[in-house]
C-alpha positions in Angstrom: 56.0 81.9 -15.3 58.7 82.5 -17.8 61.9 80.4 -17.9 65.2 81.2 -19.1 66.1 79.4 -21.2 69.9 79.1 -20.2 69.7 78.7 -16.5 66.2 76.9 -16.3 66.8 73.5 -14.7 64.2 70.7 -14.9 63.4 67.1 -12.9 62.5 64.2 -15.4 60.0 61.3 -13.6 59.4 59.0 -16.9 57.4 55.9 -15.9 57.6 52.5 -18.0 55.6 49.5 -17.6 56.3 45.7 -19.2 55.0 42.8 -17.8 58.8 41.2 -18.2 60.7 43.9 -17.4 62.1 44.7 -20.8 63.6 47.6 -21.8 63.0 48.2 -25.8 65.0 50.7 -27.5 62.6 52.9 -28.2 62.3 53.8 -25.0 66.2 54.3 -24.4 66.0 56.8 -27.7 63.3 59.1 -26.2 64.7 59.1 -22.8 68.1 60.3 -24.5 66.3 62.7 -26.6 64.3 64.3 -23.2 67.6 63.7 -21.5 69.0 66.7 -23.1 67.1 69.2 -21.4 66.9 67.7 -18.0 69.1 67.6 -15.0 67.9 65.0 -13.5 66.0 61.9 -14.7 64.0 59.7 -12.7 62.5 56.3 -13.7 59.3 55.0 -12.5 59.1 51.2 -13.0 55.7 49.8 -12.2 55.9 45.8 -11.4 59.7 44.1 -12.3 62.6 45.1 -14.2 65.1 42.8 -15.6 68.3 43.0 -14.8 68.9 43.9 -19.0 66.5 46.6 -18.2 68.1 47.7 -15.6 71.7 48.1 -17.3 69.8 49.8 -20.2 67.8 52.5 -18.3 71.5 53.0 -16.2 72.9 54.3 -19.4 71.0 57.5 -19.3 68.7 57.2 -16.3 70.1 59.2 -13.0 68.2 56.9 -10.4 65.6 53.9 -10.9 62.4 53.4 -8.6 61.0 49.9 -9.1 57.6 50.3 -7.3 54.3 47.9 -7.5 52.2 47.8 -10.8 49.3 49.9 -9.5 47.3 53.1 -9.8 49.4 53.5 -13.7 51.0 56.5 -14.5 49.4 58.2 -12.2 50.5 56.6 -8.7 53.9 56.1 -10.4 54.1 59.7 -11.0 52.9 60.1 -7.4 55.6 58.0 -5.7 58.2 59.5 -8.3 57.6 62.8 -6.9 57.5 62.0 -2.9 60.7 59.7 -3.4 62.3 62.9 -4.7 60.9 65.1 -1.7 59.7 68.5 -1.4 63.1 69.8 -0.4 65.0 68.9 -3.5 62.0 69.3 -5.9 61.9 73.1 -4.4 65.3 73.4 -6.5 64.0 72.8 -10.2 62.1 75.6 -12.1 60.3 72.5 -13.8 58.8 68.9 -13.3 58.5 66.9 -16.1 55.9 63.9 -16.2 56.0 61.3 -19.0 55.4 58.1 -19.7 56.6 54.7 -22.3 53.2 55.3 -24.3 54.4 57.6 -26.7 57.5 57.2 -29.2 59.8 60.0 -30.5 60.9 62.1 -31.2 59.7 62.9 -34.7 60.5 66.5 -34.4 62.7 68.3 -32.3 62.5 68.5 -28.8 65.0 71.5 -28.9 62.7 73.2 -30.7 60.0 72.5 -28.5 61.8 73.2 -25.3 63.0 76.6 -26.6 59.2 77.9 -27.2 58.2 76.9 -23.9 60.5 78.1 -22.1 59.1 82.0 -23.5 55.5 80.9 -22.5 54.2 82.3 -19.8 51.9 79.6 -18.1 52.6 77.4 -15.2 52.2 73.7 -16.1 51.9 72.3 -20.0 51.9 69.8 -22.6 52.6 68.4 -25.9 49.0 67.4 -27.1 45.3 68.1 -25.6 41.7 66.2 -26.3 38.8 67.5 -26.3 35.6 66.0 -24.3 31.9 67.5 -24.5 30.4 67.8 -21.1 26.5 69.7 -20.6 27.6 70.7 -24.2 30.6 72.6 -23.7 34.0 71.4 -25.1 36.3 70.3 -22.4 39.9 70.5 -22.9 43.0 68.9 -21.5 46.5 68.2 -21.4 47.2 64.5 -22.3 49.3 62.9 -19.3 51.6 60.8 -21.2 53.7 64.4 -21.1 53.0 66.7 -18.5 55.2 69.8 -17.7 54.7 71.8 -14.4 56.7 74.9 -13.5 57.3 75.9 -9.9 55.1 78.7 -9.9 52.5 75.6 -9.6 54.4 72.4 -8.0 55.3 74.8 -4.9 51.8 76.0 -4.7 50.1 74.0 -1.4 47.0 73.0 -4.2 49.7 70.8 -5.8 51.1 69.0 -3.2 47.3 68.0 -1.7 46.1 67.1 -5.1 48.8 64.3 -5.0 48.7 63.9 -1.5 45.0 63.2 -1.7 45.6 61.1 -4.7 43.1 57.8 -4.3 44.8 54.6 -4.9 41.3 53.6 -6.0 42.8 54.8 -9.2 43.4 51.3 -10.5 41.0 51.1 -13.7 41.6 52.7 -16.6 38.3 54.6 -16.8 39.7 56.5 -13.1 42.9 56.8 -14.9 41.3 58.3 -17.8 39.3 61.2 -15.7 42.0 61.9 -13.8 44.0 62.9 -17.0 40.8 65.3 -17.6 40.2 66.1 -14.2 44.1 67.4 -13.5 43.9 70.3 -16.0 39.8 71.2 -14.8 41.2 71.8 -11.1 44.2 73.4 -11.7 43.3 75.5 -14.5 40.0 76.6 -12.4 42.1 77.7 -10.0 43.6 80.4 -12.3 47.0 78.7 -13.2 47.6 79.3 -17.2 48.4 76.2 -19.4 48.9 75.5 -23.1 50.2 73.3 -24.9 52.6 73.0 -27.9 50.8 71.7 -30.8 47.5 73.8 -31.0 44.4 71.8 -32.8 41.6 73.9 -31.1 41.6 75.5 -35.2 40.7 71.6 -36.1 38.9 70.5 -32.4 36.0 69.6 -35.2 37.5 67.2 -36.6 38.7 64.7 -33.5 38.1 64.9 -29.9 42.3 63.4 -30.0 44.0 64.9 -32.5 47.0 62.5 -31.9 45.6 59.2 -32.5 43.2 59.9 -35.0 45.3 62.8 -36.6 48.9 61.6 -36.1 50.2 62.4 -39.4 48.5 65.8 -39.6 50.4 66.5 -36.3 53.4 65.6 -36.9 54.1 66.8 -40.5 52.3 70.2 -40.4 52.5 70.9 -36.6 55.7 69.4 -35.8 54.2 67.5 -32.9 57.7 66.0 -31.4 55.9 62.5 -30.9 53.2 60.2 -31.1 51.3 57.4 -29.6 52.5 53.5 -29.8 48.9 52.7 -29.4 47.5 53.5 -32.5 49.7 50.6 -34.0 47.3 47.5 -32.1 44.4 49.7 -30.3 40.6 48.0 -30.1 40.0 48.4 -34.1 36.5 49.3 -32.8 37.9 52.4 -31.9 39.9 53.0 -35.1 36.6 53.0 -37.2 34.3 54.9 -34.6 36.6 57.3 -35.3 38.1 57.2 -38.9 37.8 54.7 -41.9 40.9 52.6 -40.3 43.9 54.6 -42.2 45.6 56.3 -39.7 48.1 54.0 -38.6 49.2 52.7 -42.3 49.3 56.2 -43.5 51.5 57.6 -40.5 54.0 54.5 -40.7 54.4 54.8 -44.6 55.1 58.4 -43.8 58.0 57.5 -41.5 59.4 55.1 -44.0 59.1 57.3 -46.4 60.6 60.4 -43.9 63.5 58.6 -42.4 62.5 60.7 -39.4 62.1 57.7 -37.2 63.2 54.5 -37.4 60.4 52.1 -38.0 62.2 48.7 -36.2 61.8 50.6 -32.5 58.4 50.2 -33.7 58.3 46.4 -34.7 60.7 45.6 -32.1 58.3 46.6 -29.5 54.7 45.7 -31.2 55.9 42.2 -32.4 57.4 41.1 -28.8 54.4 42.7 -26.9 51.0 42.9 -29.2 48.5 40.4 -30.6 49.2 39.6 -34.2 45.7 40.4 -35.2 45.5 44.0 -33.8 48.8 45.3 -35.3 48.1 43.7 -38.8 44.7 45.3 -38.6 45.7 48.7 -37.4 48.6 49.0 -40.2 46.9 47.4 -42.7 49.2 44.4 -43.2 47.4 43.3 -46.3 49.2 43.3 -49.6 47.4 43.7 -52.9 49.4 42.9 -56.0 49.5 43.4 -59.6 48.8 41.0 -61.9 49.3 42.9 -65.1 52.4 44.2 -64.9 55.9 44.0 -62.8 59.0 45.4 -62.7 60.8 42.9 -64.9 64.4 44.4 -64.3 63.8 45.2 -60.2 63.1 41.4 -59.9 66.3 40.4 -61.9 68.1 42.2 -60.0 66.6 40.8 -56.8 67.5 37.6 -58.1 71.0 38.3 -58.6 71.5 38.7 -54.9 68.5 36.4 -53.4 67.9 32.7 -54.1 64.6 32.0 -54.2 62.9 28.4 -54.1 59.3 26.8 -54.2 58.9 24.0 -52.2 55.7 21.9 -53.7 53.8 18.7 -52.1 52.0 16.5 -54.3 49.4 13.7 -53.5 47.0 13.8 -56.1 47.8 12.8 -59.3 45.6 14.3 -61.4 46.3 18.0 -60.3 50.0 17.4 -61.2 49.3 19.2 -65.0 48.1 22.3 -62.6 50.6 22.4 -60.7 53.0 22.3 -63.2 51.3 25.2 -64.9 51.5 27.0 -61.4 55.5 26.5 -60.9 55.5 27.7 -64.7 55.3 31.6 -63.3 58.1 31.4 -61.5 61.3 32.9 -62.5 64.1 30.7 -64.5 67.1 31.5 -61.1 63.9 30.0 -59.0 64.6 26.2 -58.0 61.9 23.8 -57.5 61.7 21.0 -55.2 58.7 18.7 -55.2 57.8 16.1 -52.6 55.5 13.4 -53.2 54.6 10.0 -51.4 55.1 7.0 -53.9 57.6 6.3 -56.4 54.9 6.0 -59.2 54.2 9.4 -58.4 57.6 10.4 -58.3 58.0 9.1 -61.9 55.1 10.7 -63.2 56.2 14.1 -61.8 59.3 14.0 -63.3 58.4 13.7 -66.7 55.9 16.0 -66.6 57.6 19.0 -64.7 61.0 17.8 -66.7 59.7 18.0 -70.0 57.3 21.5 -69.6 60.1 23.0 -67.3 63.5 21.7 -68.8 65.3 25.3 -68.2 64.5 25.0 -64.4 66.7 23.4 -61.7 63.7 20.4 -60.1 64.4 18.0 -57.5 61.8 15.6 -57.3 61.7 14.1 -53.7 59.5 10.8 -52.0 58.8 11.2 -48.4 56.7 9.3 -46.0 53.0 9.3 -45.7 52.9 10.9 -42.9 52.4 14.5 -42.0 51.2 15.4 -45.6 52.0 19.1 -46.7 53.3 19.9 -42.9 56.1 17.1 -42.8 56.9 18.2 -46.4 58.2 21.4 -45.8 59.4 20.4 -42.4 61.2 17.1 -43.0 61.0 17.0 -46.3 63.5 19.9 -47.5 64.9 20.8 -44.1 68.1 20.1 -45.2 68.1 22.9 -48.7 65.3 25.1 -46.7 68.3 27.8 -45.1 69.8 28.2 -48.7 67.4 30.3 -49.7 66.2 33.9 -48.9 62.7 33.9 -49.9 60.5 30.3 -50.3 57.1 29.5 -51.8 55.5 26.7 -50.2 52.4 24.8 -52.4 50.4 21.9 -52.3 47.6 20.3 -54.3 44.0 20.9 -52.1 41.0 19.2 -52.6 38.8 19.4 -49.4 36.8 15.9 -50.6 34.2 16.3 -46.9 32.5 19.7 -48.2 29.6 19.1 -50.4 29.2 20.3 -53.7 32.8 19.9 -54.4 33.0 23.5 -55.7 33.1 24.7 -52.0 36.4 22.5 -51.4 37.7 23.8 -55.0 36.6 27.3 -54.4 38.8 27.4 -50.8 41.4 25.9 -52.9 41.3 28.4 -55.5 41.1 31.2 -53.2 44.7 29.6 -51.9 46.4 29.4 -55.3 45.0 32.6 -56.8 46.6 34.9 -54.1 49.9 33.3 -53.4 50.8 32.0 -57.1 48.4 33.7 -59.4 50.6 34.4 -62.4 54.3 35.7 -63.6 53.6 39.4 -62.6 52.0 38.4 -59.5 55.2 36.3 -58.5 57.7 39.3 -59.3 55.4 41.8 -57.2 55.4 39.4 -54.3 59.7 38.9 -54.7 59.8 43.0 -54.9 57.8 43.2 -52.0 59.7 40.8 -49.6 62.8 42.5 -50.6 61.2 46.1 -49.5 60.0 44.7 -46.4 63.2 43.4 -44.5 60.6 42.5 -41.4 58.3 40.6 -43.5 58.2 36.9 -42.6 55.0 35.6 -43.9 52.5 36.3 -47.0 49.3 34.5 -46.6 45.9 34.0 -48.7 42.5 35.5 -46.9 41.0 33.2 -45.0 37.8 31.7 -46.9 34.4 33.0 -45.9 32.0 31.4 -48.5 29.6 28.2 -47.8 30.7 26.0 -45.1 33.8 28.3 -44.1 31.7 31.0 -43.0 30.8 29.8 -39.8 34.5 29.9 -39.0 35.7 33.0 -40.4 36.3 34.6 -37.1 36.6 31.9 -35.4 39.8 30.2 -36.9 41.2 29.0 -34.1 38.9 26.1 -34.1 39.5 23.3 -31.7 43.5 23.8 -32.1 44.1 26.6 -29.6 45.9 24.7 -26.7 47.5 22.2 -29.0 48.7 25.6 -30.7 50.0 27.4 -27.5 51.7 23.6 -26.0 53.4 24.1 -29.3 54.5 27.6 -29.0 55.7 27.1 -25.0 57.5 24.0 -26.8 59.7 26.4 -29.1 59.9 29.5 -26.6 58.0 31.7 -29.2 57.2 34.3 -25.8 54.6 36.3 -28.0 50.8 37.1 -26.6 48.3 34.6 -27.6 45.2 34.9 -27.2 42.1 32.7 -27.6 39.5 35.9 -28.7 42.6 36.9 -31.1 43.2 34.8 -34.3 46.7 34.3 -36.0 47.3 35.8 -39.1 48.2 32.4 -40.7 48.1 30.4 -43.8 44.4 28.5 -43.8 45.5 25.7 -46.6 48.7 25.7 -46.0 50.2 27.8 -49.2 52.0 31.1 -48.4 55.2 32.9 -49.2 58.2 32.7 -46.2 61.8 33.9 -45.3 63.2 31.0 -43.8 65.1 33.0 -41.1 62.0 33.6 -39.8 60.7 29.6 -39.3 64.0 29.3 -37.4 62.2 28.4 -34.1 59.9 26.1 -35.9 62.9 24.2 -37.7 65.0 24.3 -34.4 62.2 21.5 -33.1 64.0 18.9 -35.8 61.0 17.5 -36.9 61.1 13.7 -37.6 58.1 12.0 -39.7 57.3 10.0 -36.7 56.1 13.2 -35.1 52.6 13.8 -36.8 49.7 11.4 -36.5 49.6 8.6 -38.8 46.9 8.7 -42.0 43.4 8.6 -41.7 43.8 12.5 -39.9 41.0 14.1 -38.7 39.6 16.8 -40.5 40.6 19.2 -37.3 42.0 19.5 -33.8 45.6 17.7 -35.0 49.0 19.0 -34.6 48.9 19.1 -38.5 46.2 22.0 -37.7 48.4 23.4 -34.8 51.5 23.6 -37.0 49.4 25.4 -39.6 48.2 28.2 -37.2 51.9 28.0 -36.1 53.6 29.8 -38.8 52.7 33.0 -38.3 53.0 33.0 -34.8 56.8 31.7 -35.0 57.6 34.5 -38.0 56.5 37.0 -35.2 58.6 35.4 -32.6 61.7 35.2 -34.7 60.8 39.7 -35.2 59.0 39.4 -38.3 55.7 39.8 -38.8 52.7 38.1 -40.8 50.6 39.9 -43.4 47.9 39.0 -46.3 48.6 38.5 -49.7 45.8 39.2 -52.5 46.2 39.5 -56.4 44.2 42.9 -57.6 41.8 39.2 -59.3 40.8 38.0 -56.6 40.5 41.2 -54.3 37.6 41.8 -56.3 35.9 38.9 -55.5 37.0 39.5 -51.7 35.4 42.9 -51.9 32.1 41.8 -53.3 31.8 39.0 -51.0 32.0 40.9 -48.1 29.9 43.9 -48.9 27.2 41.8 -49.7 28.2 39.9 -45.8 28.4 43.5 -44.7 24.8 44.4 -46.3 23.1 41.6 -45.3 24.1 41.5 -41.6 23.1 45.3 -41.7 19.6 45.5 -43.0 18.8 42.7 -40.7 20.2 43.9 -37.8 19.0 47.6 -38.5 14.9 45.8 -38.9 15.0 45.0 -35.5 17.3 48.0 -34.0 17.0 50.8 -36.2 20.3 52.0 -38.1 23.3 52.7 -36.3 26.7 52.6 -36.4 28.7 49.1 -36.2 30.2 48.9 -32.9 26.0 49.7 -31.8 24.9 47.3 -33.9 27.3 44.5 -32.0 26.5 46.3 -28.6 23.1 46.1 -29.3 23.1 42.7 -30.0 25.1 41.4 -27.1 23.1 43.2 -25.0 19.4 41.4 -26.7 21.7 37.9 -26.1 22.7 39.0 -22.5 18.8 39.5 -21.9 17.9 36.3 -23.2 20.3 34.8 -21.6 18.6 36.1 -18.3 15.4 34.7 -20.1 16.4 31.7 -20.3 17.6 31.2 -16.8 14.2 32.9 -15.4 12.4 30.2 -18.1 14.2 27.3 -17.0 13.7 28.7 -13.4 10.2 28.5 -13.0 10.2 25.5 -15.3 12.5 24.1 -12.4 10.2 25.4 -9.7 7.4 23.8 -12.0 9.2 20.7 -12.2 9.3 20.9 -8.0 5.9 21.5 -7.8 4.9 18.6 -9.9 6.9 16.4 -8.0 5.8 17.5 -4.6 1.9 17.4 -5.7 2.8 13.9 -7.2 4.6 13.0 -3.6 1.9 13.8 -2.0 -0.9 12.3 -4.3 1.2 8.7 -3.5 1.1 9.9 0.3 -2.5 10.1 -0.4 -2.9 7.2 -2.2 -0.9 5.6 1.0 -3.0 6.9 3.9 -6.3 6.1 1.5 -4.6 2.3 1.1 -3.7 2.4 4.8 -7.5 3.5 5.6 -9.1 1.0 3.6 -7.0 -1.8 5.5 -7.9 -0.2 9.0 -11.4 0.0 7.2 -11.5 -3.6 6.3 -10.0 -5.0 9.4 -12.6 -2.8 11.1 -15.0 -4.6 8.7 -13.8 -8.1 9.8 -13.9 -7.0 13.6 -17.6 -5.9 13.2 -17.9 -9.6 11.1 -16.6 -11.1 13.8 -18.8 -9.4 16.7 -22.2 -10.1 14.9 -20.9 -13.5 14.4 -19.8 -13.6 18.1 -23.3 -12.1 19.2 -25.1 -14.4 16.9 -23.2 -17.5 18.7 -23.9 -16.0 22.0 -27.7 -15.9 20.5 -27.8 -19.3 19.7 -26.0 -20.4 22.9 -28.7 -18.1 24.9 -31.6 -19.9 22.8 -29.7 -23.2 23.0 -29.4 -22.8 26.8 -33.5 -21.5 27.2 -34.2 -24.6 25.4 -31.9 -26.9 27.9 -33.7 -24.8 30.5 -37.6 -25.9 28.8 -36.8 -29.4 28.5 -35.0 -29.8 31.9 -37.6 -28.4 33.0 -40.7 -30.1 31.8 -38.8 -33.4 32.3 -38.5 -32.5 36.2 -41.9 -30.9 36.5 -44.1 -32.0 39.2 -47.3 -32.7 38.8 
């Protein structure tokens, strides 16, 4: 079926799913783009929508369903096409089915629109995958935009298919061969599809093209959108498939471009995604130079910005280092230094004032209490919102680890990748001012000697003194115990001050942290730490990692050799394989011994039963042998006591014969 492309009408059902009923703006953007070439749009909500979301989608939205959050796209797609009814359906020449997953446009819709319409086919779409099945490639329209004419939707095939939809259709797996399954039947049945962008000339290269492809798709095929998955999907995924660059090199592109604007993107990802998928996905780690810097970009940065670095010092004899350390900051950079006693306070000053003279220093004493947190918190809370850009350092030793170069090396690590040298500090002011939505540079977390049974796992014991924390400043981000934050490990890291608003709105007071001796976890000095990224995120920023092109070197080795290691074992009991096998592989030998185990201490239990039963009745036993041997010995005494019974009768018997004799010999007659 051909349309035309000046009288074709069409009916739009978008669905949209958020667990708060939000609205983003991204979504408003694509409906108005789609909106163009529709004359009548319909919107699916599954679960709530707020009444914000509401006056939103009214904007451009002709009528709202708000329906359960069930069956996904599918069911909502269902119930959006018997709320409209046979009857008024009947008048479109097309249904169009589409869903919040995918962001755009990118291209033109017009364009798109206009080369369909001249297509002869009855139902269509913007992408397809591929799938293998009994070795033949499988193909299909991906559901997230669905077109079907009339030549198909009146057909009776149509209306059972949805009719006879299951609302078993609640996992994602169902969901997922359904979206396979819809173009099968129909396209078995002899209706003709396509879709837009054509990739069966690279089907080789990814069974879907637009989340493993996106950039190829969009720049040389002029694919109209793409997917907001590939921003915070399982990274599993994103290396089964590619070597983890599709999502950094497709957002660079649209920066680059200007043919989408990137903040739809971070306005949605930062309110609804986990920290550590979306820095993951993009790539959200910074490696600067240490050689060289553009020298006149920075001054001009600092004609505009003001720029600070906030130090805490403890230990006296790392205040030399430290001075050397706020020596690469710029001259326009003002430093303020908080310390805990005034002979400290005095030493400070003269050595920062006389190594430093040409720099603005304000040498502050503070309480003991709350160490490097309280510092920046309490410390220079009232000077913090002056400034655009801030660089927060403290002196580290970590005195508990043994040899002390694994405390030093951690706080190396720290100082090497947030304050390494002058070129290093100029790259890290050029990129904060490139990156309007960048709230927080940290170091890598460390991952050598004791730290390594951690990395991974950095949450530690903090997780629900970190989340009573967040609830505390409404930061309404996901957090997730299986997800770490992307935060500062040893507390030194580059900020934006806007974006610790939430954290400064608490009005910290010394008296808030724990008084010294702290434990070495599990304190709200630990919760605070694994706060600040969290918080930037909240505020619409987001956290990233900060290396110098030194140490990411060192980083590189480190875990190749991690990467090596883990591998050649793993592979001498598995055989080789990719990773994702590997860690399937080894869940499933823990799952079995798991089962092991419980079998193991199973029969040991039943053992253990056993034991004690054969024990009970040995001292039952013992008992009825105890109780025989007293029935045996009052028997005894019973048989004692008859003999001696019969033996007195005997003696009476032989007493009384003798009575008899003598009686009678003395009464004989003779």
């Amino acid at each position: 079926m051909i349309l035309d492309s000046v009288s074709a009408n069409r009916l739009g059902i978008f669905s949209v799913y958020d667990a708060e009923g939000i609205i983003d703006d991204y979504i408003i953007v694509l409906l108005k783009a789609v909106k163009k070439h529709l004359d009548k749009l319909l919107v699916v909500c599954n679960g709530i929508l707020s009444p914000t979301g509401r006056n939103k989608l009214n904007e451009v939205a002709d009528e709202i369903l708000v329906r359960e959050n069930s069956g996904y796209d599918s069911w909502a797609y269902k119930e959006g096409i018997e709320h409209i009814g046979q009857y008024y359906l009947s008048k479109y020449d097309e249904l169009v089915l589409f869903n919040y997953e995918i962001m755009g446009p990118v291209n033109s819709f017009d364009d798109m629109f206009a080369y369909m319409n001249a297509q002869d086919v009855d139902f269509w779409g913007i992408t397809k995958n591929y799938s293998i099945e009994c070795s033949h490639i499988s193909k299909y329209i991906r559901s997230h935009f669905l077109c079907v004419r009339k030549s198909m939707f009146l057909d009776h095939a149509f209306k059972k298919y949805w009719k006879d939809f299951p609302k078993v259709n609640s996992s994602l797996d169902s969901f997922m061969n359904h979206e396979s399954a819809f173009t099968k039947k129909f396209a078995d049945m002899g209706f003709k599809w396509k879709t837009y962008v054509e990739t069966d000339d690279i089907e080789y290269m990814s069974p879907c093209p637009l989340t493993y492809m996106t950039k190829e798709l969009v720049k040389e095929k002029k694919c109209p959108v793409f997917e907001r998955k590939i921003f915070f999907q399982e990274y599993a995924d994103v290396l089964a498939n590619t070597m983890g660059n599709t999502a950094r090199e497709f957002f660079d592109y649209l920066v680059e471009s200007k043919r989408y604007d990137v903040n739809l993107i971070w306005d949605n990802i930062l309110r609804t995604c986990n920290q550590e998928d979306f820095v993951r996905n993009l790539d959200l780690r910074y490696i600067l130079s240490s050689v060289q810097s553009d020298v006149k970009k920075v001054e001009t940065i600092l004609q505009k910005r003001k720029v600070a670095l906030v130090m805490h010092l403890y230990f006296e004899d790392l205040i030399p280092d430290m001075c050397c350390y706020a020596s690469y900051m710029p001259k326009e950079v003002d430093i303020y230094i908080t310390t805990n006693s005034v002979e400290k306070q005095k030493k400070i000053e003269k050595e920062f004032l006389n190594k430093l003279a040409n720099k603005k220093i304000d040498v502050r004493l503070i309480e003991n209490r709350g160490r490097d947190v309280s510092s920046i918190l309490v410390g220079v809370k009232d000077v913090i919102f002056d400034y655009d850009y801030v660089c927060f350092v403290h002196d580290k030793k970590t005195a508990q680890l043994k040899p002390g170069t694994v405390g030093s090396g951690f706080a190396s690590k720290c100082f090497e990748n947030v304050i390494y040298n002058k070129n290093f500090v100029n790259n890290v002011l050029c990129l904060l001012e490139n990156n309007p939505r960048l709230g927080l540079l940290s170091p890598p977390s460390p991952n050598h000697a004791d730290y390594f049974g951690i990395f991974g796992n950095e949450w530690g014991a903090n997780y629900d003194i970190t989340k009573e924390l967040a609830e505390k400043m409404e930061a309404n981000i996901p957090i997730n115990r299986n997800k770490i934050p992307i935060a500062p490990y040893g507390t030194l890291f580059w900020f934006k001050p806007t974006a610790f608003k939430k954290l400064y709105d608490l009005n910290w007071k010394y008296s808030d942290f724990p008084a010294e001796p702290n434990n070495v976890d599990g304190t709200l000095l630990h919760a605070v730490e694994r706060m600040y990224s969290l918080v930037v995120q909240a505020e619409g920023y987001y956290p990233a990692i900060l290396m110098s092109d030194y140490y990411a070197g060192i980083e590189c080795t480190n875990l190749d050799y991690y990467t090596r290691t883990f591998n050649n074992k793993v592979s001498e009991i598995f055989g080789s394989s990719y990773f994702m096998t590997q860690i399937n592989r080894l869940s499933q030998y823990h799952r079995e011994m798991e089962i092991k185990t419980q079998e193991y201490h199973k029969i040991k239990g039943e053992k253990y039963e056993l034991e004690l039963k054969t024990l009970e009745t040995m001292n039952y036993i013992e008992s009825l042998q105890k109780e025989l041997a007293d029935v045996k010995g009052q028997k005894y005494e019973l048989e004692l006591k008859a003999i001696e019974t019969m033996q007195f009768i005997e003696e009476l018997q032989k007493k009384a014969t003798l009575k008899y004799q003598i009686r009678k010999k003395i009464f004989r007659k003779d």
